[in-house]
N, C-alpha and C positions, 0 to 999 in steps of 0.2 A: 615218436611219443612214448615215455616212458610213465609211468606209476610206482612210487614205492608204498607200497601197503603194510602197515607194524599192527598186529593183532594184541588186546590184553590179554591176561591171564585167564576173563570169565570168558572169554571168546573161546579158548584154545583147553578148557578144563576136562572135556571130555570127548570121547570121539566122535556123537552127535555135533557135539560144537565144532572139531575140526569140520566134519561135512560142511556145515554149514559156511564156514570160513575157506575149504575148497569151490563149493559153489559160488561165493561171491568172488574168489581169484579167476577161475574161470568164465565167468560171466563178463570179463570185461580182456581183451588181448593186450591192453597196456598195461596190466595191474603184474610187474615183470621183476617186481625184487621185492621180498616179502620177508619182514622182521619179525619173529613170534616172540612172545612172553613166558614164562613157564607156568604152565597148568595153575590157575587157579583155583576158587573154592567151586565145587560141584552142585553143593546145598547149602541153603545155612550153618550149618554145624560142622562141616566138610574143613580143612587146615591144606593151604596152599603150600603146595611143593618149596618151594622157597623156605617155606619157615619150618619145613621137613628137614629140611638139608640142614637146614641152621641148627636144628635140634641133634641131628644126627652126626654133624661136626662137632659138637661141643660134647657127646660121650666119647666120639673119639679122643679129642682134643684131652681129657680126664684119663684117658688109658681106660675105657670102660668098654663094654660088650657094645656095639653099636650092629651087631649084623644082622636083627629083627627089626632097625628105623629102616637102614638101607634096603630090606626088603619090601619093607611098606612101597615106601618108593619108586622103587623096582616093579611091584605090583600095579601102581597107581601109570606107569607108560606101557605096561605092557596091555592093559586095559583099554589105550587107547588106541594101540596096533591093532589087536583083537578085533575090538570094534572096526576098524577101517579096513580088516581085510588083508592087512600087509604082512610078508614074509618075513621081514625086517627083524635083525637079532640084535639087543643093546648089550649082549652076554659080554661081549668083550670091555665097550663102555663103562661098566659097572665094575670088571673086574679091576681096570685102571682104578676109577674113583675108590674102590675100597684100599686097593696098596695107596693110593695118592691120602686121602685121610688117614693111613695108620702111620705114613710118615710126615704128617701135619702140613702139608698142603697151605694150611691156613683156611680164615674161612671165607674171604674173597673166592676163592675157588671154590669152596664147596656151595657157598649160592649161587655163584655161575651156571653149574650145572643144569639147574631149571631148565635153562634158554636151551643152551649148548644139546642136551638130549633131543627135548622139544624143536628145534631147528634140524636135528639130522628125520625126526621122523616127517616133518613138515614136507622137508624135500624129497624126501621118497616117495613120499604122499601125491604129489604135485610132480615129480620129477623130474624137478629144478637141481642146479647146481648148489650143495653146501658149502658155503665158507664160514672157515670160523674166525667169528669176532676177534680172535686172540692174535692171529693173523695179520690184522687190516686196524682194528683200532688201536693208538699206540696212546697210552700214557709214559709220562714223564719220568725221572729219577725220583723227583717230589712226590707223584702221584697224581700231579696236572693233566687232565687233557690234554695231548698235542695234538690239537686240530691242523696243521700244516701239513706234518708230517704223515697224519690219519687219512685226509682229503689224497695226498699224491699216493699213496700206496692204496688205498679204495678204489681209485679213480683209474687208477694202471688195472687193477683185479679185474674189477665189474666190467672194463669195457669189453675183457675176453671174454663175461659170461652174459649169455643174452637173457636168461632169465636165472635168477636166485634167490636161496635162504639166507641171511645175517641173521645168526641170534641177538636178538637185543642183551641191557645191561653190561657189559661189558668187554674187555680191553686184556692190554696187557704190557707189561711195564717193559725196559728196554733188557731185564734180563730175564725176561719171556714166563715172570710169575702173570697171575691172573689176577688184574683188579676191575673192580666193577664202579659203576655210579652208584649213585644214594636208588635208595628204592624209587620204583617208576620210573628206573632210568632206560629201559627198552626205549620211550618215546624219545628219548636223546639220539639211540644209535638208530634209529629212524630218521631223524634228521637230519643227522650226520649221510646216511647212508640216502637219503634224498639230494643233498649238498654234492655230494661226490658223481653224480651219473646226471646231476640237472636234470633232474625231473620236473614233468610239469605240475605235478602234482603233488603232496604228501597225506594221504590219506590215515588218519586215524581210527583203525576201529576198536569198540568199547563196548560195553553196556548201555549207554545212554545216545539218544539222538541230539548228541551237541551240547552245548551250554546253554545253563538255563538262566533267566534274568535275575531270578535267587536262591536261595537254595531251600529244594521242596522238602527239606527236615522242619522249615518254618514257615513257608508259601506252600499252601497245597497248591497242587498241579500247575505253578506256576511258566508262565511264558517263554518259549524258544526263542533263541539270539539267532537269527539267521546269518547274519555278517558282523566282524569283529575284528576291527585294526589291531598288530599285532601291539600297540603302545596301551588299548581299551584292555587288553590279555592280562599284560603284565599286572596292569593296577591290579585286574581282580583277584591274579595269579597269587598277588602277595598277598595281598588280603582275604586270601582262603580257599579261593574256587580253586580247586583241583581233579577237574578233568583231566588236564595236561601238565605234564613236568615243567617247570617253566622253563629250565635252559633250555626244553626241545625248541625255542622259538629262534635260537642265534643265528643255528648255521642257517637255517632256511631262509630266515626274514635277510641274509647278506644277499642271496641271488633273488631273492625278491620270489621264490616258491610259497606257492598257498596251502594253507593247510587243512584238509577237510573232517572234522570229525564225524566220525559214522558209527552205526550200531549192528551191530552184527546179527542181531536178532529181529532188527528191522530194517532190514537194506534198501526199502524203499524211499526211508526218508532222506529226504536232502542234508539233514544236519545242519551243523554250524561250520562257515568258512571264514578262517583266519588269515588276513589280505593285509599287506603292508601299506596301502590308504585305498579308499574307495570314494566315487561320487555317489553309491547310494547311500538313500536317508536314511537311518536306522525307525523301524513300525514307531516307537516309543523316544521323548525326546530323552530318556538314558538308557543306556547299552544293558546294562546293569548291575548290580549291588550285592559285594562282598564285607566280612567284614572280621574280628576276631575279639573275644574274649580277651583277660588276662593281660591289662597292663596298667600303670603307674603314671602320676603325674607328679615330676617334681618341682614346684614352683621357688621362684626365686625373687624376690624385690630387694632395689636399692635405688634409695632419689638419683637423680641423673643418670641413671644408665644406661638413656641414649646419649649421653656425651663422653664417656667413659671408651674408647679407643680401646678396643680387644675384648671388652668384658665378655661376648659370647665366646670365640675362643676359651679364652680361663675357663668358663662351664664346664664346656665339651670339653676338657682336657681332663678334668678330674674324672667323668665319664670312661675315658679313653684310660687312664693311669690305673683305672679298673677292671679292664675287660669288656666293656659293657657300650653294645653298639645303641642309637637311639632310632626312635619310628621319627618323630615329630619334633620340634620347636617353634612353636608359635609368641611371638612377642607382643607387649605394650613398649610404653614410653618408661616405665619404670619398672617394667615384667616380664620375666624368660618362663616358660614354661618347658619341658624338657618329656618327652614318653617313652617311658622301655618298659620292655616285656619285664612283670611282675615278679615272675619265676627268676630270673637273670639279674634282679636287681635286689630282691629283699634281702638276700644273705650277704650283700655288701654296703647296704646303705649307708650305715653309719661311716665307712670310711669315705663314700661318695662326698655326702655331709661335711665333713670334717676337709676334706680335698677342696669343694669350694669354698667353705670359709676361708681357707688358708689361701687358695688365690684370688679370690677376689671379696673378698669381705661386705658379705649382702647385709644388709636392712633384717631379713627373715627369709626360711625358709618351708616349706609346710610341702609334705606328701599326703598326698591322696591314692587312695588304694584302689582294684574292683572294678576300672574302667576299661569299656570295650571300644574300638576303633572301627567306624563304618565307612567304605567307600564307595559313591555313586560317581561313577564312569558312566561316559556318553560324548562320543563326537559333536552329538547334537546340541547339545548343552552350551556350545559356545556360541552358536547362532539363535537361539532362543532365550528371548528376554522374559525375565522372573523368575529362573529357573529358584536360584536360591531363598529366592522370599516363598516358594510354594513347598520348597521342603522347609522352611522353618518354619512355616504354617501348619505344615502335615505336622509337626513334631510336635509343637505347642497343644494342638488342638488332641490329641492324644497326653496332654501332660507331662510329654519327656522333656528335662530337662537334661540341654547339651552344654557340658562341659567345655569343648574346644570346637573351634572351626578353623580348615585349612584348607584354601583352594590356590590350588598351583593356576602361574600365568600362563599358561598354556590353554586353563579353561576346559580341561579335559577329565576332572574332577572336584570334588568336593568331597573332603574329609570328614567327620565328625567323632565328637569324643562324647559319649553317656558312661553311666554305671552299667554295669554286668547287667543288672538285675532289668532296666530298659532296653536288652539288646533286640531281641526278639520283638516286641511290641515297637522298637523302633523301626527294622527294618520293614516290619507288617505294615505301619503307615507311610512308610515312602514308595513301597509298591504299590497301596492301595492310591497313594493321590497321583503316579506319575502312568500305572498303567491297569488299572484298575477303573476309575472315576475319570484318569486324563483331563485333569479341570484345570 
């Protein structure tokens, strides 16, 4: 039985937090490959090492003094050894990273570092095997992920070692620079690094115990997700909930690995587990409800344009001849409607415009601005009849007027399109009528 456990940043920010994240590795004999984050923020006011480095790359990067950030730095792990006790010296570490930044390194490398420090003290800590990601994770000539290549050389490493450190975020190209994922990408090479030893497990720890069914900036104390298909994930992934990185879901969800989010500060509770389908019923008939700000509706009408062979193509082409990917298309019998991200769209509209008139020569066309996209996800929502006359119920009776509806045939959601200015009050009544009142 194997566990691989990937700690955040708030988990791992100081050397109270290590203990605590040692006591939860030793509290359990399968918890046996362990991915840290780089030091997060301490306190509110507190700036995570990551965004130290970034700061302290970019005087370098200027030909400027940087040997008071890199100190800072320097400060901020050796605070963490101190605390734990350890004999552990990063003097050499550091003196690399400083020649490595005065001869521009780049700054792929200089956020790396985070993990890369925080992983050798992890292991000493624990006195586990370090390996570093640079190692074992391989990107491409492009900058691609190669997950084949990653999976056979992780999979040869790990089995020599019976228990180990991977730093999360990143990799390293095939001529042995250092590149990283997008930020929150630790929770990748946790996945990755689950994927490669078949783990039974992939355990998440964070600040939070699990996903919550909205999000408590707009729901006070709203409802834990106990279980969550990893297809429930996605929808809400995109549509905002970010707990978890969404790519961490690939590699795991191919070996059919669960993945358990946990709180490092409350190790008692069970969290949220993310399962590639389940027979249980979810408490609430939906899973729950993300959503985003900031987009655009472009409407399009022309008599017959359901007899018209291609007209949706031509649309999306002048879209596409732009740069400009879309959320949504919801149609009538003589009506396309089209949604992109606001920011991504306004500075080209006019040529957008201009691109569909010339291929397809609409009736009219009319933008609408300030429009937010909500999505309610739930398993259960396809065997429960009303679902969607009780959220149009909820919305009306609250006054919101909805813009667009889109439910995929799968039954596994339901879309909606409001203004900005009903986003908030929208989502407050679909919580309140599905798990609130439950009517």
């Amino acid at each position: 039985m194997a566990k691989v456990v990937k700690f955040g940043g708030s988990s791992l920010a100081s050397a109270e937090q290590f203990q605590k994240v040692g006591d939860i590795i030793r509290a359990d004999e399968e918890r046996r490959y362990v991915v840290p984050s780089a030091p997060g923020k301490r306190h509110k006011n507190d700036t995570k090492v990551t965004d130290m480095l970034y700061a302290c790359y970019e005087l370098a990067e200027k030909e400027q003094d940087f040997s008071e950030a890199l100190a800072a730095i320097r400060e901020r792990y050796q605070e963490i050894i101190d605390g734990l006790g350890l004999s552990l010296s990063l003097a050499e570490e550091f003196q690399t990273i400083e020649k490595n930044f005065r001869e521009k390194a780049g700054s792929n490398y200089a956020a790396s570092r985070g993990e890369y420090l925080n992983g050798i003290i992890m292991a000493d800590y624990l006195g586990y095997e370090f390996v570093d990601a640079a190692t074992v994770i391989c990107f491409d000539a492009d900058g691609d992920f190669d997950a084949e290549r990653t999976n056979k050389l992780l999979s040869k490493k790990l089995a020599k070692c019976d228990r180990a450190v991977v730093p999360g975020f990143y990799g390293a190209l095939p001529d042995g620079r250092v590149k990283t994922f997008s930020r929150g990408g630790s929770d990748v090479t946790g996945s990755i690094v689950a994927k490669a030893v078949k783990a039974d497990v992939y355990e998440n720890w964070t600040d939070v115990s699990g996903f919550l069914v909205a999000d408590p900036r707009i729901i006070k104390n709203p409802e834990g997700i106990e279980t969550i298909t990893y297809r429930e994930l996605r929808e809400l992934s995109y549509m905002g909930a970010s707990v978890l990185h969404e790519d961490a879901i690939f590699p795991v969800r191919q070996e059919g690995i669960p993945i358990n989010i946990r709180n490092t500060n409350a190790p008692e509770d069970n969290g949220t587990w993310i399962v590639g389908s389940t027979c249980q019923k979810s408490k609430y008939v939906i899973t729950g409800i993300a959503g985003k700000k900031g987009f655009c509706a472009v409407n399009i009408e022309k008599d017959m344009m359901n007899s018209e062979i291609g007209f949706g193509r031509k649309v999306l082409q002048a879209f596409e001849e732009n740069g400009i990917s879309f959320e949504h298309v919801p149609s009538g019998i003589d009506t396309m409607t089209v949604f992109v991200h606001q920011d991504e769209f306004m500075h080209k509209e006019q040529k957008v415009v201009a691109g569909i008139h010339r291929l397809c020569n609409p009736d009219s066309i009319d933008i609408e601005a300030d429009l937010a996209l909500i999505a309610v996800v739930g398993r259960g929502m396809k065997s429960t009849r009303g679902t969607a006359g009780r959220l149009f119920s909820a919305l009306a009776h609250s006054k919101i007027n909805v813009k667009m509806i889109d439910q995929g045939s799968s039954e596994l959601n339901i879309i909606i399109g409001v203004a900005n200015a009903d986003f908030e009050a929208a989502i407050k009544a679909i919580y309140d009528i599905f798990v609130v009142t439950r009517l």
